[in-house]
C-alpha positions, 0 to 999 in steps of 0.5 A, spaced: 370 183 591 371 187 585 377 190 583 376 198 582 379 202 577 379 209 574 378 210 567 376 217 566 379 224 569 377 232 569 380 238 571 379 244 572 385 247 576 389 254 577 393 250 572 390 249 566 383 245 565 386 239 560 389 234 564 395 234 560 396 241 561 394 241 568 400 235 569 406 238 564 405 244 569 405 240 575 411 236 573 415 243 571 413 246 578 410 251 575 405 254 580 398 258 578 397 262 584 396 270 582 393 276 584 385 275 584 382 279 579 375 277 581 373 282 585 376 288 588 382 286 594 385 292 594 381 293 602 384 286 603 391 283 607 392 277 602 391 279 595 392 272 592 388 266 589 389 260 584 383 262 579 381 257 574 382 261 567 379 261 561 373 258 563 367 260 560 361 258 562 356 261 557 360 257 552 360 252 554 353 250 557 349 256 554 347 262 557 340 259 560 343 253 563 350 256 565 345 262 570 341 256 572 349 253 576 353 256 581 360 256 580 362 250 583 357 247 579 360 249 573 366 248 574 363 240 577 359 239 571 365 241 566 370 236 569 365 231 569 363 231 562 370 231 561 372 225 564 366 221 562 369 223 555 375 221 556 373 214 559 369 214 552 364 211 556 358 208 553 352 212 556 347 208 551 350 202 553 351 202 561 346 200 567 344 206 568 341 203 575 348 201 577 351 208 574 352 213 580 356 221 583 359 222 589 360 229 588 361 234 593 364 241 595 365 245 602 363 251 601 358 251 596 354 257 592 357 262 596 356 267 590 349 265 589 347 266 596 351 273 597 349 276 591 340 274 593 342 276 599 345 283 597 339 284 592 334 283 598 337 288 601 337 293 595 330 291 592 327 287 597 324 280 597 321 280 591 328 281 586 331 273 590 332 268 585 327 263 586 332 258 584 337 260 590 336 254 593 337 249 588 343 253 586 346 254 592 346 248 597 352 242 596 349 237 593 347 240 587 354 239 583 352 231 584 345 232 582 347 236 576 351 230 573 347 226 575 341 229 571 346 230 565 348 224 564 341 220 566 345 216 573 341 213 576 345 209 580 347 211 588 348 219 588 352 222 594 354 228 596 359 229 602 362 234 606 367 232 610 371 240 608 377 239 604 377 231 605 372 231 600 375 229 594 378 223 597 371 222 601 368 222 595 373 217 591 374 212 597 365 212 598 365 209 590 370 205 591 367 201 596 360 202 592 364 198 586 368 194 590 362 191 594 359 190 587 353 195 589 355 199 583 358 199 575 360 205 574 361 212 579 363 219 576 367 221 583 371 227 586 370 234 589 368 241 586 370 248 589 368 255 588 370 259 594 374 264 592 369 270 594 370 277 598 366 273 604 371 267 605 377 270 603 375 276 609 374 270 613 380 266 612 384 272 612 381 275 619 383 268 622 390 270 620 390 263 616 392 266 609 399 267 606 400 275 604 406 274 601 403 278 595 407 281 592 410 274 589 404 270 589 407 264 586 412 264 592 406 265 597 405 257 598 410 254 601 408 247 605 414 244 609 418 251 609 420 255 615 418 261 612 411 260 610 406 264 612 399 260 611 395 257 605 392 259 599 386 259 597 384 255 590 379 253 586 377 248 581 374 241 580 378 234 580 373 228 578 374 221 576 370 215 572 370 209 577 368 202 574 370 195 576 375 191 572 370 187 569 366 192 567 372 197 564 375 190 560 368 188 557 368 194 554 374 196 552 376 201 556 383 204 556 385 204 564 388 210 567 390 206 575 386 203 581 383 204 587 386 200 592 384 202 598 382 207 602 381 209 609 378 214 613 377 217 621 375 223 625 381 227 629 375 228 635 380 234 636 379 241 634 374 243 630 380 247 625 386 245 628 389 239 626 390 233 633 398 236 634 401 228 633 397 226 627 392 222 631 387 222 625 392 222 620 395 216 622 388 211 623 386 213 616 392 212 613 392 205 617 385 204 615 387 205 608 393 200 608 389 195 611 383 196 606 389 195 600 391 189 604 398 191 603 404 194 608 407 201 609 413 199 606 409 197 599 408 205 598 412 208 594 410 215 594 406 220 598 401 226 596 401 229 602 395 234 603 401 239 606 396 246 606 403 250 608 401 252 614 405 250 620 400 246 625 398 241 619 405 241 616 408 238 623 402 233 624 402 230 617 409 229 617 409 226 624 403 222 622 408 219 617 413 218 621 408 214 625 406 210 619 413 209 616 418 209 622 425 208 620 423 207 612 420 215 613 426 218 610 427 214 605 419 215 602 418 221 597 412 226 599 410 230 594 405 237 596 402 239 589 398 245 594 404 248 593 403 250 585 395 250 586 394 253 592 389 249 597 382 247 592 379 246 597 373 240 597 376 240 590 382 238 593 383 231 593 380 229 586 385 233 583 391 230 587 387 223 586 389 225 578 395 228 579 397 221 583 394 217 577 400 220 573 405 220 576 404 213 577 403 211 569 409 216 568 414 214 574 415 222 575 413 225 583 412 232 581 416 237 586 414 241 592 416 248 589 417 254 594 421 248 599 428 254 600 428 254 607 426 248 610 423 247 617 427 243 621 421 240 624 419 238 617 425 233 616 422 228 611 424 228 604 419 232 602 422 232 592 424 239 593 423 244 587 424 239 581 421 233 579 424 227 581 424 220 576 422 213 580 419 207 579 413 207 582 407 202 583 403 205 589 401 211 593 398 214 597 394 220 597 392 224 603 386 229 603 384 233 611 379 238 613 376 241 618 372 238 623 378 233 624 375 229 618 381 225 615 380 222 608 385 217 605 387 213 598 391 209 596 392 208 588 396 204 584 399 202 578 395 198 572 397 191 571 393 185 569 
């Protein structure tokens, strides 16, 4: 078996779109979430998203190339690009048939399919894109790196909702670690922050409309929380085996050691109320590293601040933890950039890989009024120095999808 670690990272966040932006803010406890000023909200009960900012496409891609892309394949590309940079991988030199993506997203071109839809209904079948569909359908994120950069290697696209980038990093691990693959760019991209998701998540009552204090508005494991905040952006990851990194020269942000993965079998929204899901595939993620439970030494929980998935995650690790669960410190960085969706998981992945190398657990902000069903020690609202080796990171999504990895700090 190879080992697996990671030598590139991109961001694209309500945070910042510079890793080391995106990460001093993480460990400040400052939130991104604001008022949205992508489309008129005034009809609608919660204003309030984390938005990528200063983000141009055109600038970036060119005009032609960025209005052949949705949105949430700009914002994969971008983050792709970046890794690859920060990796310094040698795309003149690498197998490029052992060179592979796995990039997925939730929701997809929401933007692009409304507004062909609103220009049929307005002008008629002859005003739609003939480039609707490869815009718009999942897998055009991974697709879209994969001709950038000439990967020719396994390329896939997962849609597992918001375990995604957890799924994605997980896949790749496995793929390296069989030897199957060199070298893998993975993670998540999301775009879904559109009149239509945000009318649809508010009439589920599912949104925080807390918004006349938007960076209070997401508040994980607080008794006073009022449901989750939509997010964009894009968090991805180069991969490589160990030999293949060290042949090279690579500098090595962290490793993969394991991952683990499992379906509620429940509801197809609501987490299983004990954490069943949860449960197995953090088992299955310890057992793939081949450690024991009491060998992590901090948690990035999924932790969406809504009440049904804050007690079941907490009663999964309680599970997992038993009496050494009070004693494991969680982090819940959704609560400074709201819920990212399928970009969820690789921008927590980076967030995890740093405070690893660092020794630092960002906080989760917003914790005042603690719920008392959420007793565990959840690093309320400052950053906390520890020594760290190894996390785990916890990724779920509707269906009863559940994705876990578990990462741990670089060591010969």
């Amino acid at each position: 078996m190879q080992r697996v670690v990671i030598t590139g990272r991109g961001i694209a966040s309500p945070l910042g779109n510079e890793i080391e932006l995106f990460w001093n803010s993480l460990k400040e406890g400052k939130s991104g979430i604001t008022i949205i000023d992508l489309f008129d909200v005034s009809e609608f009960g919660t204003k309030i998203a984390g938005l990528v900012r200063s983000f141009d496409a055109e600038a970036l891609f060119g005009r032609k190339d960025a209005r052949k892309m949705d949105r949430f394949c700009q914002f994969g590309l971008y983050a792709a690009k970046k890794a690859v940079e920060d990796a310094e991988l040698p795309l003149d030199r690498i197998d490029r048939e052992r060179f592979g993506v796995y990039v997925g997203t939730g929701i997809g071109g929401i933007g692009t399919l409304t507004d062909n839809y609103d220009a049929y209904l307005k002008r008629g079948p002859g005003r739609v894109s003939p480039s609707l569909v490869p815009m718009m359908i999942s897998n055009m994120a991974a697709a879209q790196i994969s001709i950038h950069f000439g990967a020719l290697g396994p390329t896939l696209s997962p849609v597992t909702a918001c375990s995604i980038g957890n799924t994605a990093i997980g896949e790749a691990f496995r793929m390296i670690r069989t030897g199957e693959a060199d070298v893998i760019i993975a993670g998540g991209t999301e775009a879904a922050i559109h009149p239509l998701s945000l009318a649809s998540f508010g009439n589920a009552t599912a949104l925080s409309r807390r918004n006349d204090a938007p960076e209070q508005a997401s508040r994980p494991f607080d008794a006073t929380r009022d449901g989750f905040v939509m997010g964009e952006g894009a968090g991805i990851v180069v991969m490589e085996s160990l030999d293949h990194a060290l042949a090279r020269g690579a500098n090595i942000h962290g490793e993969v050691i394991g991952y683990g993965a499992s379906s509620d079998a429940y509801h197809i929204v609501a987490s299983h109320p004990e954490g069943d899901g949860a449960l197995l595939a953090m088992k299955r993620a310890i057992h793939s590293a081949g450690i024991s439970p009491h060998d992590i030494d901090v948690v990035s929980a999924h932790a969406t601040s809504t009440e049904v998935g804050d007690l079941a995650e907490t009663k999964a690790l309680k599970r997992l933890f038993g009496d050494h669960a009070p004693r494991v410190p969680i982090t819940a960085n959704k609560s400074m950039l709201g819920h990212m969706f399928g970009a969820s998981g690789g921008a927590e992945a980076i967030a995890l890989v740093e405070s690893l190398k660092e020794g630092i657990i960002p906080p989760t902000i917003n914790l005042e009024h603690p719920d008392p069903a959420c007793d565990l020690d959840y690093v309320p609202n400052t950053a906390r120095k520890a020594d760290l080796e190894i996390g785990l990171s916890n990724s779920f999504g509707f269906g009863g999808h559940n994705a876990a990895i578990i990462l741990k700090k670089y060591s010969e």
